[in-house]
N, C-alpha and C positions, 0 to 999 in steps of 0.2 A: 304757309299756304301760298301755293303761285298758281298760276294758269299757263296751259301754251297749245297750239291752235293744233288739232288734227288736220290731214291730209283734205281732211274734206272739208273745213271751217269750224270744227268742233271745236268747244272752249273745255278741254281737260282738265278736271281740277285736282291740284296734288297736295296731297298731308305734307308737311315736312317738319321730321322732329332734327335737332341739330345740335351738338355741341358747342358749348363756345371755347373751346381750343379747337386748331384743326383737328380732322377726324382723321382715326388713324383706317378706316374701311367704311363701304356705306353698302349697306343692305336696300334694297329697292324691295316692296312689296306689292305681289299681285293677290287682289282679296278674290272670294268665290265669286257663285252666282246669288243675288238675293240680297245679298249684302253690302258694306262700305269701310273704306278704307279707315275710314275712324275707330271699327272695332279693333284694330290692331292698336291702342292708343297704348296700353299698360305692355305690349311687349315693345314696342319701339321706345319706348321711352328708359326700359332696362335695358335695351342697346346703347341710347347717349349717353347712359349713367359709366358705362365701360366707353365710350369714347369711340362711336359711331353714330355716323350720318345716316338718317332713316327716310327715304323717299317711299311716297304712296297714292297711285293713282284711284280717285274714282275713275271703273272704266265707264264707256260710254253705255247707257242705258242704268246706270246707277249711281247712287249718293246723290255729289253736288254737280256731276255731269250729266246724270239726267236733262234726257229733253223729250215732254211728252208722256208716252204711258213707262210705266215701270221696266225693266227687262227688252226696252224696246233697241236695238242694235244699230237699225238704217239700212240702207243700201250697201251690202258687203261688209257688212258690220262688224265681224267674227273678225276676219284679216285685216279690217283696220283696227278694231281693238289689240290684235298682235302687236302690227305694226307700231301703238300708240305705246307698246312698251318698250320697243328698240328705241324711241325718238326721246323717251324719260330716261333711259341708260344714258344717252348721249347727253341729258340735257344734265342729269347728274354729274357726270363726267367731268361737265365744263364747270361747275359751280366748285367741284373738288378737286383737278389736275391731278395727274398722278397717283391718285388714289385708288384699293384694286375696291370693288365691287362683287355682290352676291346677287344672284337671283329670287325670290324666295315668291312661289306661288303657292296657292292655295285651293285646293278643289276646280272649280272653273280655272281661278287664276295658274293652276299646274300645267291644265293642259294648254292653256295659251301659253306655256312656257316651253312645256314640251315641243310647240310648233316653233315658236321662237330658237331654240337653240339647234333647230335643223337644219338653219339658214345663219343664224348672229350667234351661234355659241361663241364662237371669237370677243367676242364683245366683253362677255363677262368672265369674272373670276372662279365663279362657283354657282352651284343651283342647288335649291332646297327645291324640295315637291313632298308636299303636305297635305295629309288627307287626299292622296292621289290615285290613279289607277289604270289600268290599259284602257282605253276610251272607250275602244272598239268593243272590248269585251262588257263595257255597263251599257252601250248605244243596245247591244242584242237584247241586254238583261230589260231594258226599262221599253225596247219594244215590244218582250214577248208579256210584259206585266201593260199594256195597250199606253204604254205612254204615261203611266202614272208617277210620277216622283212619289208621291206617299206610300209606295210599293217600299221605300226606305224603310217607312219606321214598324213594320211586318214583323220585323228581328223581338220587336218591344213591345207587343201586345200581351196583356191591355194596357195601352199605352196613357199616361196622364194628360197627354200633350200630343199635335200633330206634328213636333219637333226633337222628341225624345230621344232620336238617331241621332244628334249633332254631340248631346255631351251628357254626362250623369251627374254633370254641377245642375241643378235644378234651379237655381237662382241665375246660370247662365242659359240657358233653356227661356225664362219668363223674360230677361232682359233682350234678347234675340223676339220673342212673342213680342213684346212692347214697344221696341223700333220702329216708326215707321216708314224707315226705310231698307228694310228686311223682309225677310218670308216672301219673295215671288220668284218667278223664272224668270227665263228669256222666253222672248214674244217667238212663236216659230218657225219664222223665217232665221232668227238667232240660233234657235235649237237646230232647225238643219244644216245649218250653215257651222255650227261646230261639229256636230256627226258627218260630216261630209268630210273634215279636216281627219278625221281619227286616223283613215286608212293609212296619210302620209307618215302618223305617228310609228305606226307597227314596223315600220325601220329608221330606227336611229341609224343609220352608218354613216350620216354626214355629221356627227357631233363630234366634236373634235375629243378625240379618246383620252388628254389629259386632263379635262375639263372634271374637277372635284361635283360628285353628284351627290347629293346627301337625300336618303327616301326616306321619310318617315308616317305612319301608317298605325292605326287605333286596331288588333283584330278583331271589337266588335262592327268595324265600321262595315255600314250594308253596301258601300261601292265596291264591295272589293271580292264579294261570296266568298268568305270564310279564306281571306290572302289567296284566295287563286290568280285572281288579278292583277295583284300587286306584285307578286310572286311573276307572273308572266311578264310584267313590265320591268322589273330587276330581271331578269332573263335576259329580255330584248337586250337591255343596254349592256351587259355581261358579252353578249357573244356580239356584240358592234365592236366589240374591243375596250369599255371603259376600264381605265387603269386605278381608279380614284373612287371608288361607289361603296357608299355606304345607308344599309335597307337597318331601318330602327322599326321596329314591330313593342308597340304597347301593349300589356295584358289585359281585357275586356276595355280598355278605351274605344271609345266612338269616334266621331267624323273632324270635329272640331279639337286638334291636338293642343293648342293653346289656352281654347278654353275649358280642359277637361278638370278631372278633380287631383289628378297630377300634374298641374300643369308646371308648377314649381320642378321638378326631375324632367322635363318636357323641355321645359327654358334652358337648363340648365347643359344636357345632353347639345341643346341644338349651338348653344353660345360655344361651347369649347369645341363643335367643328366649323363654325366662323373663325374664333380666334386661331386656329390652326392652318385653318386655309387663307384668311387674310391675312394673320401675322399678326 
């Protein structure tokens, strides 16, 4: 675990699982909304078992960088949370020299990637986007449902749980319920301040075209109306020119691809295009 200061005096606080040989690649991880970097603890730690560096921010407004109410961003919050993951690639970077690096988001943390690589795709080696989807296309969905996230778990009625949409391991389901530092949004000045970002998303053409993308995507998940979403966001990057993209579509998997009931073929799938694009 380190810390290091945001642009605005924020104290970032980051997971770090590590090898004790040098690493031969270091995966960075950006977690959703709602959640914390911790819950990645059983995949990161299958990365340094193969002989990877695993960096992980809490971003601001959650985990152990919270400050304040849950979900709460700040002043320009959205694009310093961006910014706060170009400044953990560099800070990665320095700790490992010469070593190539992955992006690897998650739901929130995708699309903060998505934004990220429109401006710093340069920076990194590769990008995973997990549980991901055209932004613009869920912003329409979740305003014509008035705002409701639990318009998610609709797919799953009657549902056990008001979480049901994340995964069909039900023991990951109650673990996620028992957190308590899980199950909230962003505060919504946070919420419009990432819907405001979406539009710049719907053109990639400044992502650098050999930039390895790796999309992987549950098609029960409710972000995405049955892949139409996912399906338009592999599009986008397809006709930006990506030379290197790769769309993993799961059979009835939900939202949280890591923690599904497959997640063992999940891990597996995702590790041998790390090893192929890091080496």
């Amino acid at each position: 675990m380190f810390t290091f200061p945001s642009t605005d005096g924020l104290d970032v606080h980051v997971h770090s699982w590590e090898p004790v040989a040098p690493p031969r690649g270091i995966v960075q991880l950006a977690h959703g909304m709602g959640e914390h970097a911790a819950r990645y603890a059983r995949f990161a730690e299958r990365l340094v078992s193969l002989g990877y560096a695993v960096h992980a921010a809490d971003h601001r407004g959650h985990g152990l960088t919270m400050k304040g109410e849950p979900g709460r961003l700040g002043d320009d919050g959205w694009n310093l949370l961006v910014d706060d993951m170009v400044r953990l690639t560099g800070l990665a970077r320095e700790r490992h020299p010469g070593v190539p690096l992955v992006l690897f988001g998650h739901s929130m943390g995708s699309f903060a990637a998505q934004q990220y690589v429109l401006s710093h795709g340069d920076l990194i080696d590769g990008l995973v986007l997990s549980g991901t989807t055209a932004l613009d296309g869920l912003v329409d969905a979740i305003r014509a449902a008035g705002g409701r996230l639990t318009s998610y778990n609709a797919p799953f009625e009657p549902a056990r749980t008001d979480f049901d949409w994340l995964s069909r391991d039900e023991s990951e389901v109650d673990a996620y319920l028992a957190d308590p530092l899980c199950g909230f949004s962003l505060d919504e000045p946070g919420m419009e301040a990432m819907y405001a970002a979406a539009a710049a998303m719907t053109d990639p053409a400044t992502v650098p075209p050999a930039l390895p993308v790796y999309v992987m995507v549950g098609d029960r998940d409710p972000l995405n109306a049955d892949l139409a979403l996912s399906d338009l966001l592999v599009r986008r990057y397809r006709t930006a020119g990506l030379t290197d993209l790769t769309y993993r579509v799961y059979p009835n998997a939900r939202h949280e691809l890591l923690n599904e009931t497959n997640r063992e073929e999940v891990q597996n799938d995702l590790i041998a295009w790390i090893t192929r694009v890091l080496g």
